[in-house]
C-alpha positions in Angstrom: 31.3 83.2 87.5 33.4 85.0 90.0 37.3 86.4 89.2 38.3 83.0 90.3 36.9 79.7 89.3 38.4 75.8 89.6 37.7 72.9 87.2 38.0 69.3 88.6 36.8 67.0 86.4 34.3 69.1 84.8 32.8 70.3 88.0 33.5 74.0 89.1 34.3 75.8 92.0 34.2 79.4 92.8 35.5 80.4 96.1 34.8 84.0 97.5 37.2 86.7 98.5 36.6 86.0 102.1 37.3 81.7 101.5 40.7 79.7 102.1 39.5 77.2 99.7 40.7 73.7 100.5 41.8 71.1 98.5 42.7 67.4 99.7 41.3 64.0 100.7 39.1 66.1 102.9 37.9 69.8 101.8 36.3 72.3 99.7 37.6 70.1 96.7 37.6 66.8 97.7 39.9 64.9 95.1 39.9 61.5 95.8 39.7 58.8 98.8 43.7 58.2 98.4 45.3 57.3 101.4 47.9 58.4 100.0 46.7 62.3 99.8 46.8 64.4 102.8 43.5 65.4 104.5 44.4 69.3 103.7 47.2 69.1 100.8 46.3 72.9 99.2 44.5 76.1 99.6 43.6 79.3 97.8 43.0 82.1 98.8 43.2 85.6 98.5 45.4 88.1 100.2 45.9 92.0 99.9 44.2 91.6 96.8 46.2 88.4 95.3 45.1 85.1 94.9 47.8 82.7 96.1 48.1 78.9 95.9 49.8 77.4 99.2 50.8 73.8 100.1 49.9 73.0 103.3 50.9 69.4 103.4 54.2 67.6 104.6 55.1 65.4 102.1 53.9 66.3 98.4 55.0 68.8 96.3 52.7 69.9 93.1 53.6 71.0 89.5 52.4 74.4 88.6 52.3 76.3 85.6 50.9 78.3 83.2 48.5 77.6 80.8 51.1 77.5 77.6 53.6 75.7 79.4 56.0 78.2 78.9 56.5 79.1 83.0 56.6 76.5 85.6 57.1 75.9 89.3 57.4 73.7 91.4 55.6 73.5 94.8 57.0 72.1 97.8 55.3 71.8 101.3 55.3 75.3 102.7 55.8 77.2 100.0 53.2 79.4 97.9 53.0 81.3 95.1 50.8 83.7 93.1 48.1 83.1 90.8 48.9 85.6 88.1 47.6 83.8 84.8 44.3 83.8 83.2 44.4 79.8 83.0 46.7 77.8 85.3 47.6 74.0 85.6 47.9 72.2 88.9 49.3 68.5 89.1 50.0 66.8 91.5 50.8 62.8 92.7 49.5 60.7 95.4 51.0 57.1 95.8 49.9 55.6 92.1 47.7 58.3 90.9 48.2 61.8 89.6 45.7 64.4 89.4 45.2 67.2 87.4 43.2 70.5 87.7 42.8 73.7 86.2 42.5 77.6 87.8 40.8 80.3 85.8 41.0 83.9 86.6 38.9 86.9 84.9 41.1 89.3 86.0 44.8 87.8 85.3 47.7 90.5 86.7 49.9 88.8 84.3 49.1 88.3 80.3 51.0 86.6 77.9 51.4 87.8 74.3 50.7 84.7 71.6 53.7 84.4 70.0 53.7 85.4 66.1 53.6 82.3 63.6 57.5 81.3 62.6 58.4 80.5 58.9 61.6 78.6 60.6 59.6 75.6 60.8 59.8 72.8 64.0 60.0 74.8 67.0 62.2 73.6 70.5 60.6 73.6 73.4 63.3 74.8 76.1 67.0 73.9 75.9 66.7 69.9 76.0 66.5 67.9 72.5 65.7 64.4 72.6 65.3 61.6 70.4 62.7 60.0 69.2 62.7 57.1 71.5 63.6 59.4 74.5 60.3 61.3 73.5 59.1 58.2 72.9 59.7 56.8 76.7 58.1 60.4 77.7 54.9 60.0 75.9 54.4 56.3 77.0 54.8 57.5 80.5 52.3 60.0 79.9 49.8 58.6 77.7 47.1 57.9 79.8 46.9 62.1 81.1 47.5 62.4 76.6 44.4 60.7 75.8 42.2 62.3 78.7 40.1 64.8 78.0 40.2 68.1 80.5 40.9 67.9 83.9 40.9 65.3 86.7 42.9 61.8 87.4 44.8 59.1 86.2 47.4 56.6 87.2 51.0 56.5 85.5 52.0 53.3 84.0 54.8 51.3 86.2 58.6 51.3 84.0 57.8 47.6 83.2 54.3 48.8 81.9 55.7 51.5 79.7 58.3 48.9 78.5 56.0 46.2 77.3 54.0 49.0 75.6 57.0 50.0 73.7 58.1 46.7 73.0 61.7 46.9 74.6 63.3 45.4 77.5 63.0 47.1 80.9 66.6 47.0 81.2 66.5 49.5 77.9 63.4 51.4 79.2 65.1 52.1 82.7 68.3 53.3 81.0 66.5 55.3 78.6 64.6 56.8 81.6 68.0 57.5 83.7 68.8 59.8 80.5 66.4 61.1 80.0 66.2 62.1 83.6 69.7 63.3 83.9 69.0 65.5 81.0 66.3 67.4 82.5 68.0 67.5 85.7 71.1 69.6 84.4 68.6 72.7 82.9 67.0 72.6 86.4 64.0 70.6 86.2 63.0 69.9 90.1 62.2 66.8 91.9 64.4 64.1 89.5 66.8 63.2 91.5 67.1 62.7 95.5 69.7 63.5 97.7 73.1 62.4 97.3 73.3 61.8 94.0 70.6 59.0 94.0 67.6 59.4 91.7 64.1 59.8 93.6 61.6 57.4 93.4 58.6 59.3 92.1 60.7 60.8 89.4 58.6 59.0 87.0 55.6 60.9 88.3 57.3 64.5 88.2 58.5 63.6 84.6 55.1 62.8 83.5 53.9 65.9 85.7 56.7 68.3 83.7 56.5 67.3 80.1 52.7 67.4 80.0 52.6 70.9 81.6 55.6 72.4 79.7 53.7 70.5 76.5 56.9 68.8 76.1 55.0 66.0 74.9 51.7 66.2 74.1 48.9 64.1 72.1 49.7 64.7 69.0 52.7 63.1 70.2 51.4 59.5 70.4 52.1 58.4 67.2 55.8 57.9 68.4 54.6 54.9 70.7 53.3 52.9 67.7 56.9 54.3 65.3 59.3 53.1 68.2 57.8 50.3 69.1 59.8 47.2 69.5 63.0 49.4 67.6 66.7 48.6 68.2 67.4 52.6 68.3 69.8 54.1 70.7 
């Protein structure tokens, strides 16, 4: 294996030094035949000695982030950032379908200590608590990319989906969702909300795309589907 490698649903790719490894509906990694996925959406590649992630399309952005979940960004078309980790998480969504792959470096320029076991007990990831059937909402969102093994695709359930598998109204689930939403939205959490004050359309797929990568929910968290189901709470 070279210092950098891809995994897209279990199938590797190792571009040289000298590649600008593409990745689209057309490319080095061709993802899918979504017409809803530009032709040329990302590259890698490697400059002055850095391997950098750019996003060459118009229209999508992508969720990046490392492999603990504990740093996150959020890439928009034109911009590009480092690959630094030893193991980072791209997702990404086109029209009904989100994808997922994974970058692994040998040589990382940035390493992360594990964190030393804590005798307070639970643990809060970032500054946002929710409740259960907030969570709940989350993880029924994101079940399908929960139950998948590794990398690759899946498509996100519609709001009246996710409420029928929770058992609640879609009135309840969209109000739920609007909370949850604004709550993420005033620690700084990208791509929520549209301009003007209106929330975006595709906020359910960059909620999905942040609490899976920031392991805000994850599948150990499944059980809450089955717990809240049908409940009167909140």
């Amino acid at each position: 294996m070279g210092d950098l490698a891809i995994d897209f649903c279990g199938e590797w790719y190792e571009p040289t030094d000298e590649d600008i490894f593409s990745i689209g509906r057309e490319g080095d990694l061709e993802v899918d035949d979504n017409p809803y996925l530009h032709r040329r959406f990302l590259q890698i590649a490697r400059y002055d000695g850095i391997w950098r992630l750019s996003n060459v399309g118009s229209m999508l952005s992508a969720t990046v982030a490392d492999g603990s979940g504990g740093m996150q960004a959020w890439l928009s078309p034109g911009a590009r950032l480092p690959l630094v980790f030893s193991h980072t998480t791209i997702i990404f969504t086109a029209g009904p379908t989100t994808y997922e792959f994974a970058v692994h470096l040998k040589t990382p320029s940035f390493r992360q200590e594990a964190p030393g076991d804590s005798s307070a007990g639970d643990t809060t990831i970032g500054p946002v608590v929710f409740t259960d059937s907030q969570k709940a909402l989350i993880v029924a969102l994101a079940e399908p990319m929960l139950r998948r093994e590794g990398t690759g695709f899946s498509a996100i359930p519609s709001s009246a989906a996710a409420a029928k598998t929770l058992g609640w109204a879609l009135t309840r689930f969209n109000r739920k969702l609007d909370n949850v939403c604004d709550k993420l939205d005033r620690v700084g959490v990208a791509g929520l909300r549209g301009g003007g004050g209106k929330l975006a359309t595709n906020r359910r797929a960059r909620l999905v795309e942040h609490a899976v990568t920031s392991h805000l929910v994850t599948a150990d968290d499944l059980y809450l589907i089955e717990k809240m189901r049908g409940t009167d709470e909140g």
